[in-house]
N, CA, C and O atoms as a printed pandas DataFrame, in Angstrom:
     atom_number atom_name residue_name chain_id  residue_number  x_coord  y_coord  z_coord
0              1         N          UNK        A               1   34.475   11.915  -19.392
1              2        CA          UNK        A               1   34.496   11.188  -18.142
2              3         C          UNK        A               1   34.392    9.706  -18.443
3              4         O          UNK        A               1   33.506    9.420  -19.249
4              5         N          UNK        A               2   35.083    8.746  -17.980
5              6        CA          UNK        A               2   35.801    7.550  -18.201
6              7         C          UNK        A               2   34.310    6.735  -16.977
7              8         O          UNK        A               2   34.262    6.771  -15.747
8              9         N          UNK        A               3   33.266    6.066  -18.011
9             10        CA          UNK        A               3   32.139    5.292  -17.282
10            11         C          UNK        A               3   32.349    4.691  -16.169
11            12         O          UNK        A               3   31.585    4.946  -15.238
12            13         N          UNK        A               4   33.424    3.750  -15.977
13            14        CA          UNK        A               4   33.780    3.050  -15.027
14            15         C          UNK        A               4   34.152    4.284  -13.456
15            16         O          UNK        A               4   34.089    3.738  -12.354
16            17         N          UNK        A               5   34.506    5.830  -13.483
17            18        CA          UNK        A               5   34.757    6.437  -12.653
18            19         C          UNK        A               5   33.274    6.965  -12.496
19            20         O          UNK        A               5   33.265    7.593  -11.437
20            21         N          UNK        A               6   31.939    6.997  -13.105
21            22        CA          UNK        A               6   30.965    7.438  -12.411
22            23         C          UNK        A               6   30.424    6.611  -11.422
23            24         O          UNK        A               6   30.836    5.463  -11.587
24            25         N          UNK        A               7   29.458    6.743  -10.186
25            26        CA          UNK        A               7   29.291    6.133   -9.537
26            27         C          UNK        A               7   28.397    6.857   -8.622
27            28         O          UNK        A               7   28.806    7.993   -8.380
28            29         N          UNK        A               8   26.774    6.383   -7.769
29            30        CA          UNK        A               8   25.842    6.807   -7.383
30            31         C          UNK        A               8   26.709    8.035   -6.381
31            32         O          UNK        A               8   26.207    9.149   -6.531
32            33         N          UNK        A               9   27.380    8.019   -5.832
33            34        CA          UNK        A               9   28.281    9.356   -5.379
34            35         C          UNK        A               9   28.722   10.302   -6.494
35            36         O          UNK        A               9   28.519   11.491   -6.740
36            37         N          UNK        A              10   29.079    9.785   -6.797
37            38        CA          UNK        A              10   30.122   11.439   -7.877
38            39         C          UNK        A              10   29.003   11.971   -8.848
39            40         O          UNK        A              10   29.185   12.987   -9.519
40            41         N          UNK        A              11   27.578   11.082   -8.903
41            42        CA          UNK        A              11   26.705   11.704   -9.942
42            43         C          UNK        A              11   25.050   12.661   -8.839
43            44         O          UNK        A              11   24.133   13.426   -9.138
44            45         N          UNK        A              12   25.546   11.958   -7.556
45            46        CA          UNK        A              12   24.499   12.759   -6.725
46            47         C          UNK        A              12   25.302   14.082   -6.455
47            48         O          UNK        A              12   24.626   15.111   -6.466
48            49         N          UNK        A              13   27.082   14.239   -6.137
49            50        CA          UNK        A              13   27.624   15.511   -5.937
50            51         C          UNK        A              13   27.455   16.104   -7.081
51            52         O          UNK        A              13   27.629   17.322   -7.038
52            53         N          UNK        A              14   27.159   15.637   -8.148
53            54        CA          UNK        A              14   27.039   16.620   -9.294
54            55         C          UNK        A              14   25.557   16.955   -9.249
55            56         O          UNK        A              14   25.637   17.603   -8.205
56            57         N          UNK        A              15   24.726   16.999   -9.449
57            58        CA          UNK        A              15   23.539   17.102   -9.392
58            59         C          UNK        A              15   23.399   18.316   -8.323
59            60         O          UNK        A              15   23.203   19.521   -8.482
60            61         N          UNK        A              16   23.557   17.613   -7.315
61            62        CA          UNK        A              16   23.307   18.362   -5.977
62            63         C          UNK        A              16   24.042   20.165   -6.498
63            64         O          UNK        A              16   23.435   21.225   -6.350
64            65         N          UNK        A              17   24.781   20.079   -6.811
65            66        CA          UNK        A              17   25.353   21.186   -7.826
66            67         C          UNK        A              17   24.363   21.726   -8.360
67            68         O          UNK        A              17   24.498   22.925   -8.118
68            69         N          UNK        A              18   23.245   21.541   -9.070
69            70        CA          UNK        A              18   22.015   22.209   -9.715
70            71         C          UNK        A              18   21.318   23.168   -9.204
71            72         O          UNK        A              18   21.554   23.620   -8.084
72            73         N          UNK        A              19   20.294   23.629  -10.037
73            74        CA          UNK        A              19   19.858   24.573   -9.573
74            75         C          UNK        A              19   18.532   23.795   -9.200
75            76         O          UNK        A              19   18.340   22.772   -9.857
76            77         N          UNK        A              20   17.382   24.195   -8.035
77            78        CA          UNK        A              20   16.310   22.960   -7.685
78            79         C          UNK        A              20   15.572   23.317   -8.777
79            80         O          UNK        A              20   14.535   22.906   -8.258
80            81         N          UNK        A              21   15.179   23.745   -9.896
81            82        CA          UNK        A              21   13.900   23.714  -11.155
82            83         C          UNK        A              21   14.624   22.397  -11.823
83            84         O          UNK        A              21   14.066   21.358  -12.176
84            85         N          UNK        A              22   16.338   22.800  -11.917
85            86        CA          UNK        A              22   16.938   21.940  -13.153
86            87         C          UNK        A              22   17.084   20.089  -12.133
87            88         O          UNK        A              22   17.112   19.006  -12.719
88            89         N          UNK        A              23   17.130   20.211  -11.076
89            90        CA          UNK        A              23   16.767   18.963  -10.165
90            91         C          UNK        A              23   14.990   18.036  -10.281
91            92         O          UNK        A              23   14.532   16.920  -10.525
92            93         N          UNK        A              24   14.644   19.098  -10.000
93            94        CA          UNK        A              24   12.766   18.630  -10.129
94            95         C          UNK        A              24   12.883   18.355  -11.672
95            96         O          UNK        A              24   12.276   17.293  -11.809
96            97         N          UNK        A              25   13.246   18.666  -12.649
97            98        CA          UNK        A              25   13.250   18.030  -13.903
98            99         C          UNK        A              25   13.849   16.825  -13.506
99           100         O          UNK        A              25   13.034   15.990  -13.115
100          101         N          UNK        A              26   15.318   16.395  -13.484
101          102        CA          UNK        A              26   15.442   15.180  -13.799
102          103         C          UNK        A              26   14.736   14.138  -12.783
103          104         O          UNK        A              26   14.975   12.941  -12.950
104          105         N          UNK        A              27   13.940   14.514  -11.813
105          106        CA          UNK        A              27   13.331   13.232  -10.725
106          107         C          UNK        A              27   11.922   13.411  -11.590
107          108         O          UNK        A              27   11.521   12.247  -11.561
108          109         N          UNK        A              28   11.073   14.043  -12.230
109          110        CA          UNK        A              28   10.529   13.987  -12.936
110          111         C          UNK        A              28   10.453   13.002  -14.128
111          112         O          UNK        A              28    9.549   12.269  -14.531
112          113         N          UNK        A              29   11.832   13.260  -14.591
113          114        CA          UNK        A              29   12.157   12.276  -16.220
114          115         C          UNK        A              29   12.419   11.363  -15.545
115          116         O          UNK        A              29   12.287   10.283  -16.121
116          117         N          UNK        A              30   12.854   11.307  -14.205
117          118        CA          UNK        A              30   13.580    9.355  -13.877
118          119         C          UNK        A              30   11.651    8.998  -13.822
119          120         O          UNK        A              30   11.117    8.262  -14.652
120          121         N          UNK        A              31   11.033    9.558  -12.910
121          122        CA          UNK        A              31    9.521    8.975  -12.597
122          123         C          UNK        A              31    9.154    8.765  -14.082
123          124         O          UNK        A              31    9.096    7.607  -14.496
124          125         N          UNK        A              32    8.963    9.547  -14.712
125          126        CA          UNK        A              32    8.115    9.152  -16.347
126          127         C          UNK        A              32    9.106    8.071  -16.838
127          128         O          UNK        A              32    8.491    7.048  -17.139
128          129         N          UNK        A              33    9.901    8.009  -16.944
129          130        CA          UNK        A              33   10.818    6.229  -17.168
130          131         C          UNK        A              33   11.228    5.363  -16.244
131          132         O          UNK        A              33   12.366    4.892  -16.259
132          133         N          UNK        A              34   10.223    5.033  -15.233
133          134        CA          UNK        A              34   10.422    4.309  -14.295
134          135         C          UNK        A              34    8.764    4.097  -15.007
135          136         O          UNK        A              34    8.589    3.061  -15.649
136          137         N          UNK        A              35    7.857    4.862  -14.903
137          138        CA          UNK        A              35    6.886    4.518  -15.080
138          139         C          UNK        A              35    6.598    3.592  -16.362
139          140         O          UNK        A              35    6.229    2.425  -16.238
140          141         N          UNK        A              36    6.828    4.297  -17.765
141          142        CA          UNK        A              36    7.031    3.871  -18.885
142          143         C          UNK        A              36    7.586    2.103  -18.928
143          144         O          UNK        A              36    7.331    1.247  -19.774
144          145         N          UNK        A              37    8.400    2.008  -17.698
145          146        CA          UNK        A              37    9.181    0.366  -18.026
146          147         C          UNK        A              37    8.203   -0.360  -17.024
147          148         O          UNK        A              37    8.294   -1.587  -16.996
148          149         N          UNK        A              38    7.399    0.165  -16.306
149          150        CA          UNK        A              38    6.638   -0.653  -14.966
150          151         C          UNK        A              38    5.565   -1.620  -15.750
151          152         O          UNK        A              38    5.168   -1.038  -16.759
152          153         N          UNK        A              39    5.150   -2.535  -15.638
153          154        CA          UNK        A              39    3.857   -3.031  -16.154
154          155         C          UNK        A              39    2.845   -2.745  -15.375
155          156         O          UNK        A              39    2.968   -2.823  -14.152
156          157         N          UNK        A              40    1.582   -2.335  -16.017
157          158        CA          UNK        A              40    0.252   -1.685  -14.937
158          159         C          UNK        A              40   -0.047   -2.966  -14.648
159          160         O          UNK        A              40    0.092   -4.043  -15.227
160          161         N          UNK        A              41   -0.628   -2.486  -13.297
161          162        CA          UNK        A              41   -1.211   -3.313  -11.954
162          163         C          UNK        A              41   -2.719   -3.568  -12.661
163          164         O          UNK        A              41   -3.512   -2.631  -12.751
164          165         N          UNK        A              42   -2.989   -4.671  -13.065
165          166        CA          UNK        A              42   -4.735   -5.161  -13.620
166          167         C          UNK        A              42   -5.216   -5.844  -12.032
167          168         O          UNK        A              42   -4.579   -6.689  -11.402
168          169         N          UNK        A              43   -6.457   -5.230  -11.648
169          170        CA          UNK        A              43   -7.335   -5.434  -10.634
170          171         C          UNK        A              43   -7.825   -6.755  -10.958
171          172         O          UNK        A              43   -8.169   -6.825  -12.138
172          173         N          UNK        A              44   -7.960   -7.750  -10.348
173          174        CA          UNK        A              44   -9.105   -8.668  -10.505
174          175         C          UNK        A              44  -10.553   -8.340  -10.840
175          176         O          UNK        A              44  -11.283   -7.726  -10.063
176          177         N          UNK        A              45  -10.951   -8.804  -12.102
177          178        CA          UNK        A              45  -11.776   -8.743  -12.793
178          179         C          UNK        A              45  -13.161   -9.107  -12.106
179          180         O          UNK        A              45  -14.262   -8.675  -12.446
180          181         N          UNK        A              46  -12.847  -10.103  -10.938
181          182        CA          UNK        A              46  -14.571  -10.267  -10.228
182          183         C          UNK        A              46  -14.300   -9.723   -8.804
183          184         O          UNK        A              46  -14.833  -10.213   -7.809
184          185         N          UNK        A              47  -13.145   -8.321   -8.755
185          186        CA          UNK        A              47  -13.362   -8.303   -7.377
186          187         C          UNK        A              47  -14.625   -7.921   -6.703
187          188         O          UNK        A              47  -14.958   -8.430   -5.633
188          189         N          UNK        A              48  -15.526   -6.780   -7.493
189          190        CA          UNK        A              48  -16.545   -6.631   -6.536
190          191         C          UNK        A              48  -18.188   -7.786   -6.646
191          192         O          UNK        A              48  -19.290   -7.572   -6.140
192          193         N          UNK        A              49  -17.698   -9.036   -7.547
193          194        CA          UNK        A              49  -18.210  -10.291   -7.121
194          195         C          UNK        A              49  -17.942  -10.913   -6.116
195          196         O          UNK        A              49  -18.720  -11.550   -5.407
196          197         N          UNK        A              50  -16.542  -10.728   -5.963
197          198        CA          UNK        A              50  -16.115  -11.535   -4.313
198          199         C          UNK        A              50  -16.041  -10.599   -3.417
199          200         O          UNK        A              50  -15.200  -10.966   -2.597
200          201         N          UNK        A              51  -16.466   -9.590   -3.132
201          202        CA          UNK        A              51  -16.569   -8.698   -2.142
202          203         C          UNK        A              51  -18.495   -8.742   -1.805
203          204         O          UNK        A              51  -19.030   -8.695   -0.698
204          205         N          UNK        A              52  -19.075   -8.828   -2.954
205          206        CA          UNK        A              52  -20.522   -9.050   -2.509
206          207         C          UNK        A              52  -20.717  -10.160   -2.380
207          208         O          UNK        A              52  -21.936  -10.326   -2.318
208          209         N          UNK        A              53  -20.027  -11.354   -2.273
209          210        CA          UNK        A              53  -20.229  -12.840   -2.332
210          211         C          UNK        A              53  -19.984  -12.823   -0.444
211          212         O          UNK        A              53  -20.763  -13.266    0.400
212          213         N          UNK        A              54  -18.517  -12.093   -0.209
213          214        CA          UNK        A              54  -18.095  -12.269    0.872
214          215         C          UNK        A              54  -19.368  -11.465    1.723
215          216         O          UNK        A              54  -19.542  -12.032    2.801
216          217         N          UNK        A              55  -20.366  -10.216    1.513
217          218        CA          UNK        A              55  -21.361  -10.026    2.395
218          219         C          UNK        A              55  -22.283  -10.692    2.367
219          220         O          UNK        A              55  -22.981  -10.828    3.371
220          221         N          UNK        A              56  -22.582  -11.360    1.105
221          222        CA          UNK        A              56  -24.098  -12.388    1.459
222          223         C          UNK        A              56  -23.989  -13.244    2.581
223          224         O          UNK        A              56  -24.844  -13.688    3.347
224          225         N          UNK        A              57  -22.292  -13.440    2.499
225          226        CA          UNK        A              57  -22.379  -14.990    3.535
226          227         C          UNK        A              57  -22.532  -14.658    4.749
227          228         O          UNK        A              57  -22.970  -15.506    5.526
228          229         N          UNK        A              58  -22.190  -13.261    5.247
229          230        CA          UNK        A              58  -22.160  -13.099    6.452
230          231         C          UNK        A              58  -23.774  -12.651    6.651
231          232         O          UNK        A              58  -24.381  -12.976    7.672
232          233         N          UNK        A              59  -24.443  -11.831    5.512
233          234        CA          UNK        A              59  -25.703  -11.353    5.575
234          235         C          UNK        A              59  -26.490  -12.567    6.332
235          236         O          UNK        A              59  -27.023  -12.635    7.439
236          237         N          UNK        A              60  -26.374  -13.253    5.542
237          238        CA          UNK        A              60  -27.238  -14.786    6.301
238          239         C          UNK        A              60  -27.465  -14.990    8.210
239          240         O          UNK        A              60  -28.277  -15.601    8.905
240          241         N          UNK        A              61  -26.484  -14.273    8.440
241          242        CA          UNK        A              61  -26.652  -14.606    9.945
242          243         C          UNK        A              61  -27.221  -13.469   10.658
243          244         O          UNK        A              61  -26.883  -12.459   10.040
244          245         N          UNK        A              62  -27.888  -13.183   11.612
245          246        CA          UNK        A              62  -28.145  -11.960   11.900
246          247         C          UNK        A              62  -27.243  -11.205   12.998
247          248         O          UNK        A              62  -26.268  -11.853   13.381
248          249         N          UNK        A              63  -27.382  -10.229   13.428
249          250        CA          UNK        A              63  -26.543   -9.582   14.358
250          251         C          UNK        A              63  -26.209  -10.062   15.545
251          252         O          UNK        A              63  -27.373   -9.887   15.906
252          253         N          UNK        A              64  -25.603  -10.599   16.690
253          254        CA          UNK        A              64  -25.726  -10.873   17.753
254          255         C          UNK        A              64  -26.673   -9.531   18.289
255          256         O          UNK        A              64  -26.818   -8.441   17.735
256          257         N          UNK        A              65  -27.311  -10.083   19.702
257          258        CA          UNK        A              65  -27.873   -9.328   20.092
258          259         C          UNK        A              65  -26.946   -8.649   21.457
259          260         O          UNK        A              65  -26.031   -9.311   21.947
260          261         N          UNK        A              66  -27.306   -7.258   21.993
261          262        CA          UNK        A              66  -26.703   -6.345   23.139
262          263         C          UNK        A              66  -26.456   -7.663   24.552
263          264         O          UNK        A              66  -25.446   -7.538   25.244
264          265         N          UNK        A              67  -27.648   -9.085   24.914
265          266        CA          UNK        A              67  -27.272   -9.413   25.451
266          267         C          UNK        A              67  -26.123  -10.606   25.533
267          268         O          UNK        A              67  -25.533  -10.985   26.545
268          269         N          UNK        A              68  -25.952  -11.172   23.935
269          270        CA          UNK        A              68  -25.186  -11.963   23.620
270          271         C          UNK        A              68  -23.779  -11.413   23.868
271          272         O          UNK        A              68  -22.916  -12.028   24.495
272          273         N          UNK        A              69  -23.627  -10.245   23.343
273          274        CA          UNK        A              69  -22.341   -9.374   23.249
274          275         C          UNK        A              69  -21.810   -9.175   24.855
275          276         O          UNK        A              69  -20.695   -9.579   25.187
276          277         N          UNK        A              70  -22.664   -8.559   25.743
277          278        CA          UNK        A              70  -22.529   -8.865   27.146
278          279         C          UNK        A              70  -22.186   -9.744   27.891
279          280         O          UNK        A              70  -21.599   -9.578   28.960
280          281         N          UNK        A              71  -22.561  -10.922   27.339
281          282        CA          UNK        A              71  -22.397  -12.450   27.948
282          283         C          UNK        A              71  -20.984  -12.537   27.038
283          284         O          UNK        A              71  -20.164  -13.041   27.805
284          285         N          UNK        A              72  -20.595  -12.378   26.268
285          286        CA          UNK        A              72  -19.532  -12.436   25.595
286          287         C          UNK        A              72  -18.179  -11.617   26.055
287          288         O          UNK        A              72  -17.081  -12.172   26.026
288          289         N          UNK        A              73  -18.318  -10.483   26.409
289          290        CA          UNK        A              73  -17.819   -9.602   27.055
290          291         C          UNK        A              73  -17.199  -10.272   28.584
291          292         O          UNK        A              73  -16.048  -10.382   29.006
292          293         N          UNK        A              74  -18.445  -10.621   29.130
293          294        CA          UNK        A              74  -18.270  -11.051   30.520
294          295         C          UNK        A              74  -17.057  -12.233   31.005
295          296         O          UNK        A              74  -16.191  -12.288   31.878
296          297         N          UNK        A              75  -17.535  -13.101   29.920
297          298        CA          UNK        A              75  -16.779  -14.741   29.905
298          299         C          UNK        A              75  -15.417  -14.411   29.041
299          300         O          UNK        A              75  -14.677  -15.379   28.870
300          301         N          UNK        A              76  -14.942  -12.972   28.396
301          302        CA          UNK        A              76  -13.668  -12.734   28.639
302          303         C          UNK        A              76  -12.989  -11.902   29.456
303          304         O          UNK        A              76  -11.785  -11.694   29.301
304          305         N          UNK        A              77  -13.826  -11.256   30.565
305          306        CA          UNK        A              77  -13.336  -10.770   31.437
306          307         C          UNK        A              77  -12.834  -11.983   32.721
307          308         O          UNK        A              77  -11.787  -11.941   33.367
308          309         N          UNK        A              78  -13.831  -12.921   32.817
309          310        CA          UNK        A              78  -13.699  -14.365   33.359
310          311         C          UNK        A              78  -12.146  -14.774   33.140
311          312         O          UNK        A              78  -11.198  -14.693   33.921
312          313         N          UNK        A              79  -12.207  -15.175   31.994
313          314        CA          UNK        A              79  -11.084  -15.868   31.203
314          315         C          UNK        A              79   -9.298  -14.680   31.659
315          316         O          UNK        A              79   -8.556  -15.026   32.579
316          317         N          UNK        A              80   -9.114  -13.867   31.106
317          318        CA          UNK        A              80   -8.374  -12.654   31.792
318          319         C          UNK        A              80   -8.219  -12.687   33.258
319          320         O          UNK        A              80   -7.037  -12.812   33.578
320          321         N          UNK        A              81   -9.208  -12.600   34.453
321          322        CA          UNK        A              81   -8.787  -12.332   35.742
322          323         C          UNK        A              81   -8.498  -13.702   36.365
323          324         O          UNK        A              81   -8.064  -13.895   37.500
324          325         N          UNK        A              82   -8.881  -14.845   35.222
325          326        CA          UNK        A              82   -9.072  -15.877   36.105
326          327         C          UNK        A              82   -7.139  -16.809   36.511
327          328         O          UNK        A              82   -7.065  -17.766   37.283
């Protein structure tokens, strides 16, 4: 078969031709050499420094309280009907 006549059509009608064990092999071998050429994903090295950095800062403040949240609530119901 002459390279220039294959083409993502004439090589999926062939395939599709298979039997599904001899299919699940080759999406298998494409994944293990897709994988093989990928470069691994490296995590940031201080993420769970900046994830506990990011709760201290908020730790510092304390909770609003049930009536703050209410009054808060209220003055956007204000804001909305008004």
């Amino acid at each position: 078969m002459n390279t220039q006549s294959v083409t993502h059509e004439t090589i999926l009608a062939t395939v599709q031709t298979w039997p599904m064990g001899r299919r699940l092999q080759l999406v298998q071998e494409i994944l293990q050499d897709i994988q093989s050429e990928s470069e691994p994903v490296q995590a940031s090295k201080h993420t769970a420094d900046q994830a506990l950095g990011l709760l201290r800062s908020y730790s510092n403040n304390l909770p609003p309280t049930d009536d703050e949240v209410g009054q808060w609530l209220e003055e956007e119901r204000v804001k909305k009907n008004a």
